[in-house]
C-alpha positions in Angstrom: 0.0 0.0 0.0 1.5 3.7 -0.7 2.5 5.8 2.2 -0.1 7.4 4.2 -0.1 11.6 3.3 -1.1 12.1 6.7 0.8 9.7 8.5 0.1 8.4 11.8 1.0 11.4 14.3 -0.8 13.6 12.5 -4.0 11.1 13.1 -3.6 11.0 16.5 -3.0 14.5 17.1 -6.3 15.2 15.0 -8.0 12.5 17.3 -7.1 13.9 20.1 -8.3 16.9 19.5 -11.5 15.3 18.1 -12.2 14.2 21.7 -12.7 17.7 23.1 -14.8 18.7 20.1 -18.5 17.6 21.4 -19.7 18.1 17.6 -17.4 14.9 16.8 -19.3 12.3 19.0 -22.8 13.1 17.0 -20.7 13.0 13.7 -18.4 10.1 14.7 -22.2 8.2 15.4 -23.4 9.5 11.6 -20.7 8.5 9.6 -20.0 5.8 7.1 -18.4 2.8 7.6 -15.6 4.5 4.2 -15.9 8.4 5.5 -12.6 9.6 5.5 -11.2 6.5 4.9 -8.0 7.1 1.9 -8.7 5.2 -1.2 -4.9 4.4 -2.6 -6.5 3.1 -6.1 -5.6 5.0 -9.2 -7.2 7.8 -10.2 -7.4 10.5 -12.8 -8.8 13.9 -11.9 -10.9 15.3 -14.7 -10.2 18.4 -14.0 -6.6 19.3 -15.6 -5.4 22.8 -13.2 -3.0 24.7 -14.8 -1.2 27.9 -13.9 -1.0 31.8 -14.6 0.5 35.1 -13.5 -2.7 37.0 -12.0 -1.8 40.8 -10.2 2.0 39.4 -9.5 0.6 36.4 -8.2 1.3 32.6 -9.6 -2.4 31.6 -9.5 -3.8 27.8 -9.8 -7.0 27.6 -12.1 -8.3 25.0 -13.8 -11.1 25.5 -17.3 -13.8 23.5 -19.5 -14.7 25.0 -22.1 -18.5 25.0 -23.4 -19.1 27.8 -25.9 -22.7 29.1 -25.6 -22.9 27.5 -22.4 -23.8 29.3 -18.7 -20.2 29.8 -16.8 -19.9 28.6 -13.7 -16.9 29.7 -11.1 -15.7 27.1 -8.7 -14.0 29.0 -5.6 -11.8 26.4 -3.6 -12.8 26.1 0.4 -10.1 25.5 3.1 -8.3 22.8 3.9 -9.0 21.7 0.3 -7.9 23.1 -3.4 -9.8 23.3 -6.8 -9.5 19.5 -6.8 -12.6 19.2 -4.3 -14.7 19.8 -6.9 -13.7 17.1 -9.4 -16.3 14.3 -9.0 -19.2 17.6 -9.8 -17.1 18.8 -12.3 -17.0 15.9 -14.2 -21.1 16.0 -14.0 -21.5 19.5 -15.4 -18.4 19.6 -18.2 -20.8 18.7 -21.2 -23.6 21.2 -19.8 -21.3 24.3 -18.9 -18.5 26.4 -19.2 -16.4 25.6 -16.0 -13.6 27.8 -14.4 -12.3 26.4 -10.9 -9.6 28.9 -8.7 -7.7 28.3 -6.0 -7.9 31.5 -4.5 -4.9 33.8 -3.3 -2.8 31.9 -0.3 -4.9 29.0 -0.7 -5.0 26.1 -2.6 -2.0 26.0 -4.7 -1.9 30.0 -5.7 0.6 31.9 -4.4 -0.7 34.5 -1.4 0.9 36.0 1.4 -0.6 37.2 4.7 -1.8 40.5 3.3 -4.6 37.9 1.5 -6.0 37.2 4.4 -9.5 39.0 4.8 -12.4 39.3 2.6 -11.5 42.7 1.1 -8.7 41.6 -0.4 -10.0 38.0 -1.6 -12.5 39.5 -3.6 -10.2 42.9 -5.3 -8.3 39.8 -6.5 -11.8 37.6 -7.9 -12.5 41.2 -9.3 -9.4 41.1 -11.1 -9.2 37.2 -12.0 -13.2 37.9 -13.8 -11.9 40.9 -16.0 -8.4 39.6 -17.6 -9.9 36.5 -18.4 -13.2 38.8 -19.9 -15.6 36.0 -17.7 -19.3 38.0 -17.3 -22.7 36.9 -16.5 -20.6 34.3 -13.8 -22.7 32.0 -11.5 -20.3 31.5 -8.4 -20.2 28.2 -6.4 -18.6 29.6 -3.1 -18.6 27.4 -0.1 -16.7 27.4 3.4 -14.1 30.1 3.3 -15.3 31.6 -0.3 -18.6 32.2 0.9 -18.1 35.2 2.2 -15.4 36.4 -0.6 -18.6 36.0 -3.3 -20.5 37.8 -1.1 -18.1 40.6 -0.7 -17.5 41.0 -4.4 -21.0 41.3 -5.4 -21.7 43.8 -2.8 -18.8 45.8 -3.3 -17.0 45.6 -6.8 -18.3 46.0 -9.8 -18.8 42.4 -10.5 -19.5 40.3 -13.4 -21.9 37.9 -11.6 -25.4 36.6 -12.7 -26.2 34.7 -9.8 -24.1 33.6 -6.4 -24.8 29.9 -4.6 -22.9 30.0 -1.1 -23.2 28.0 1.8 -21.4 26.3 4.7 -18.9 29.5 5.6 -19.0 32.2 7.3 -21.4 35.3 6.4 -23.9 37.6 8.5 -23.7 38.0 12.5 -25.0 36.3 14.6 -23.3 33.7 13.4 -24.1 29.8 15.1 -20.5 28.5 15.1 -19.1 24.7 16.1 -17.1 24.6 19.3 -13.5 24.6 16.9 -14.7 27.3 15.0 -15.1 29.6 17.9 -11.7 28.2 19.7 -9.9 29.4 16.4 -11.6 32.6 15.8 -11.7 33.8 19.1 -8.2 32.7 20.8 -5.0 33.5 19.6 -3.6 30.3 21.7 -6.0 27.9 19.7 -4.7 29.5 16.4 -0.9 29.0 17.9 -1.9 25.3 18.2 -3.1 24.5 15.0 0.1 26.6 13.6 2.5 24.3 15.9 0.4 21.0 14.5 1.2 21.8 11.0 -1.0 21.1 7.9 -1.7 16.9 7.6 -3.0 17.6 11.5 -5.4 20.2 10.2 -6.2 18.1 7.3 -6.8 14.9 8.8 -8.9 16.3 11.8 -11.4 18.9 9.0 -12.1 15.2 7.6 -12.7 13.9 10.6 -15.4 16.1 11.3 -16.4 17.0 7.6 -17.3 14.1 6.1 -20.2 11.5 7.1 -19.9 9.8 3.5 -16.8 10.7 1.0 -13.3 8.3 0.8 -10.8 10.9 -0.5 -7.9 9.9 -3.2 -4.8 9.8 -1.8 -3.6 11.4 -4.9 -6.0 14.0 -3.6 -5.2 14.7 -0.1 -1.3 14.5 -1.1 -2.4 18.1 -3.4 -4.1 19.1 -0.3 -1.0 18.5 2.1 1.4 20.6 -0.7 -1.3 23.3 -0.7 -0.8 24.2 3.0 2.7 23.2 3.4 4.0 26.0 5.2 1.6 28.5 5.5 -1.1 27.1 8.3 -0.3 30.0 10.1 -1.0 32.6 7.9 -4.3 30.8 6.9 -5.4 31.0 10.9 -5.3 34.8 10.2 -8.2 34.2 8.1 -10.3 32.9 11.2 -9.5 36.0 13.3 -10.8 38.2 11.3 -13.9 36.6 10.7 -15.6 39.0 13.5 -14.7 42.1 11.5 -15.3 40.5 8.3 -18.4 39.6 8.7 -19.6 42.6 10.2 -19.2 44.4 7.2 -21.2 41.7 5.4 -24.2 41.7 8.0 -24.5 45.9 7.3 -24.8 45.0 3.4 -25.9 42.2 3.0 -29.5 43.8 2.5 -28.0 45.5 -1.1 -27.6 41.8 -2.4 -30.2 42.0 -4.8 -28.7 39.3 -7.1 -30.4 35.6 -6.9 -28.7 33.9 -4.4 -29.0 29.4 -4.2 -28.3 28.9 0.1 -26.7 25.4 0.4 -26.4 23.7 3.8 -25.3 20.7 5.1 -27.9 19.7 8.1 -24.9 18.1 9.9 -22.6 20.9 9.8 -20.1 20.4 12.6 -18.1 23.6 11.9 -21.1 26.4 11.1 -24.5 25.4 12.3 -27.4 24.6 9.4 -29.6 28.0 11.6 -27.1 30.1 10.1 -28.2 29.1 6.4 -32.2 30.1 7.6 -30.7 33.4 9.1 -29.0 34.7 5.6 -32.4 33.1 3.8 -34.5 35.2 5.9 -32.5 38.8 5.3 -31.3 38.1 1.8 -33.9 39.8 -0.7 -34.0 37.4 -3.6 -32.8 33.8 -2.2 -33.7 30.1 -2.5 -32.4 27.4 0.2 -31.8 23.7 0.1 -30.4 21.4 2.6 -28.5 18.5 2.1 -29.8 15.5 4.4 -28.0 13.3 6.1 -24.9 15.5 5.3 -21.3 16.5 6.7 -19.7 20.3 6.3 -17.8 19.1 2.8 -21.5 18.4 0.6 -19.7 18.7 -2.6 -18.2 15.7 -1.7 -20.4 14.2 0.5 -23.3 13.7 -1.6 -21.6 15.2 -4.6 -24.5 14.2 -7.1 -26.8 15.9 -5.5 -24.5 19.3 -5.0 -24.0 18.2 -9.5 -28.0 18.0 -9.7 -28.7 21.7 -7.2 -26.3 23.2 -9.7 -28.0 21.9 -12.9 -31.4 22.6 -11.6 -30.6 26.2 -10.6 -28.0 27.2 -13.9 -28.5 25.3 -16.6 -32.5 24.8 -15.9 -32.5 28.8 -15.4 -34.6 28.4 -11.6 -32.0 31.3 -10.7 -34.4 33.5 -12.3 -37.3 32.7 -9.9 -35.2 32.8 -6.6 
């Protein structure tokens, strides 16, 4: 059998934190007898990233082409890269124009610490969307790009025709998991995930975020080079989450575009309430919640995520959200 990507201390330190997570028991209780479990067989993504120069940045992207077709914008969630999305993408590549990014300092796209906040995510999407001359964009923005699409189509002159978000971080109050609010709101938490390094992080996020999906381990090895390094600069992300969103729950009223909320009802890191909160205050939404469901849905029941996408771009019910 190949090597293990996260290797066996890793495990254990993720377990042991597991144990002081309540939201692990109820998951741990939910979860299929494969979830999480590394499937060495061979595999070949369908998605084929390449890479280009973006604002001085080296940025990871990957494209379908579909001329005539609705474009769709993956954004990549943390601890995960563009490759997440391959078992949806290969679902929507004869029905769409696809565009997946690793976004600035995640992933594997350059990005220093100065990424690290909502602002400055979505001045970069804003410039990703013009040089490659992408308009009338429907963005798929989960976890940690949730609230970068939301930023950008309240605040830049964006190119968007309609956003789905969900599982991440948007409007206050917010209904967080017991790790989320250790790493937003403690600077010693945040020191502790640095000092564990990336396949720690890694191998506890799948712990918790997955009731159903076996990654690759061709998969989980891109993940491990993605964060190589630069856990610490990613926790800086967390801590302004209280700012950050903030500035979100002021606006988020001006969102006028049609907006597809996606929840997982077993969300271990941000509570499925928080999806009916930005439902209830965004003008022109639609909601759907994955059953039986961890935090990582595109994976976890990645069909379905395939089928909410169809149904909502490609059959046109954006238009009567």
């Amino acid at each position: 059998m190949p090597k293990d990507p996260l290797g066996f201390m890793a495990r254990m330190n993720a377990l042991s934190l597991m144990l002081i997570t309540p939201e692990f028991y109820r998951v741990r209780r939910l979860r299929g007898e494969q979830a999480s479990r590394i499937d060495y067989s061979a595999v070949q993504f369908s998605m084929q990233p390449e890479h280009m120069t973006f604002d001085g940045l080296k940025i990871r992207y990957a494209r379908s082409r579909m001329k005539g077709a609705p474009t769709i914008l993956f954004l990549s969630p943390l601890p995960q890269s563009l490759l997440c999305y391959d078992a949806v993408w290969s679902q929507l590549s004869e029905a769409a124009d696809l565009v997946a990014l690793d976004l600035p300092g995640f992933g594997r796209s350059e990005g220093g610490i100065e990424h690290m906040n909502f602002a400055a995510q979505s001045a970069f999407l804003e410039t990703f969307l013009n040089t490659l001359d992408l308009s009338d964009v429907h963005i798929v923005a989960p976890d940690i790009a949730m609230p970068v699409a939301l930023h950008y189509a309240i605040h830049r002159h964006h190119r968007v025709k309609s956003l789905l978000v969900g599982d991440g971080p948007g409007i206050l109050p917010s209904v967080d998991g017991s790790l989320i609010r250790k790493i937003v709101g403690s600077g010693f938490w945040r020191t502790m995930v640095r000092l564990n390094g990336v396949r720690t992080f890694i191998a506890g996020a799948m712990q918790l975020g997955n009731l159903h999906y076996s990654p690759s381990c061709k998969e989980i090895e891109d993940y491990v080079a993605s964060y190589s390094g630069r856990i610490g600069q990613v926790t800086a992300f967390f801590r302004q989450y209280p700012e950050g969103c903030r500035g979100l729950t002021e606006n988020i009223d001006r969102l006028a575009l049609p907006v597809q909320i996606f929840w997982a009802d077993e969300d271990a890191f941000l509570n499925v309430e928080n999806a009916h909160r930005l439902h209830a205050r965004l003008p022109n939404s639609a909601l759907h919640i994955f059953r039986k469901c961890g935090h990582f849905c595109y994976q976890d029941q990645s069909a379905a995520f395939a089928g909410l996408i169809r149904h909502w771009v490609i059959d046109g019910h954006f238009t009567s959200a």
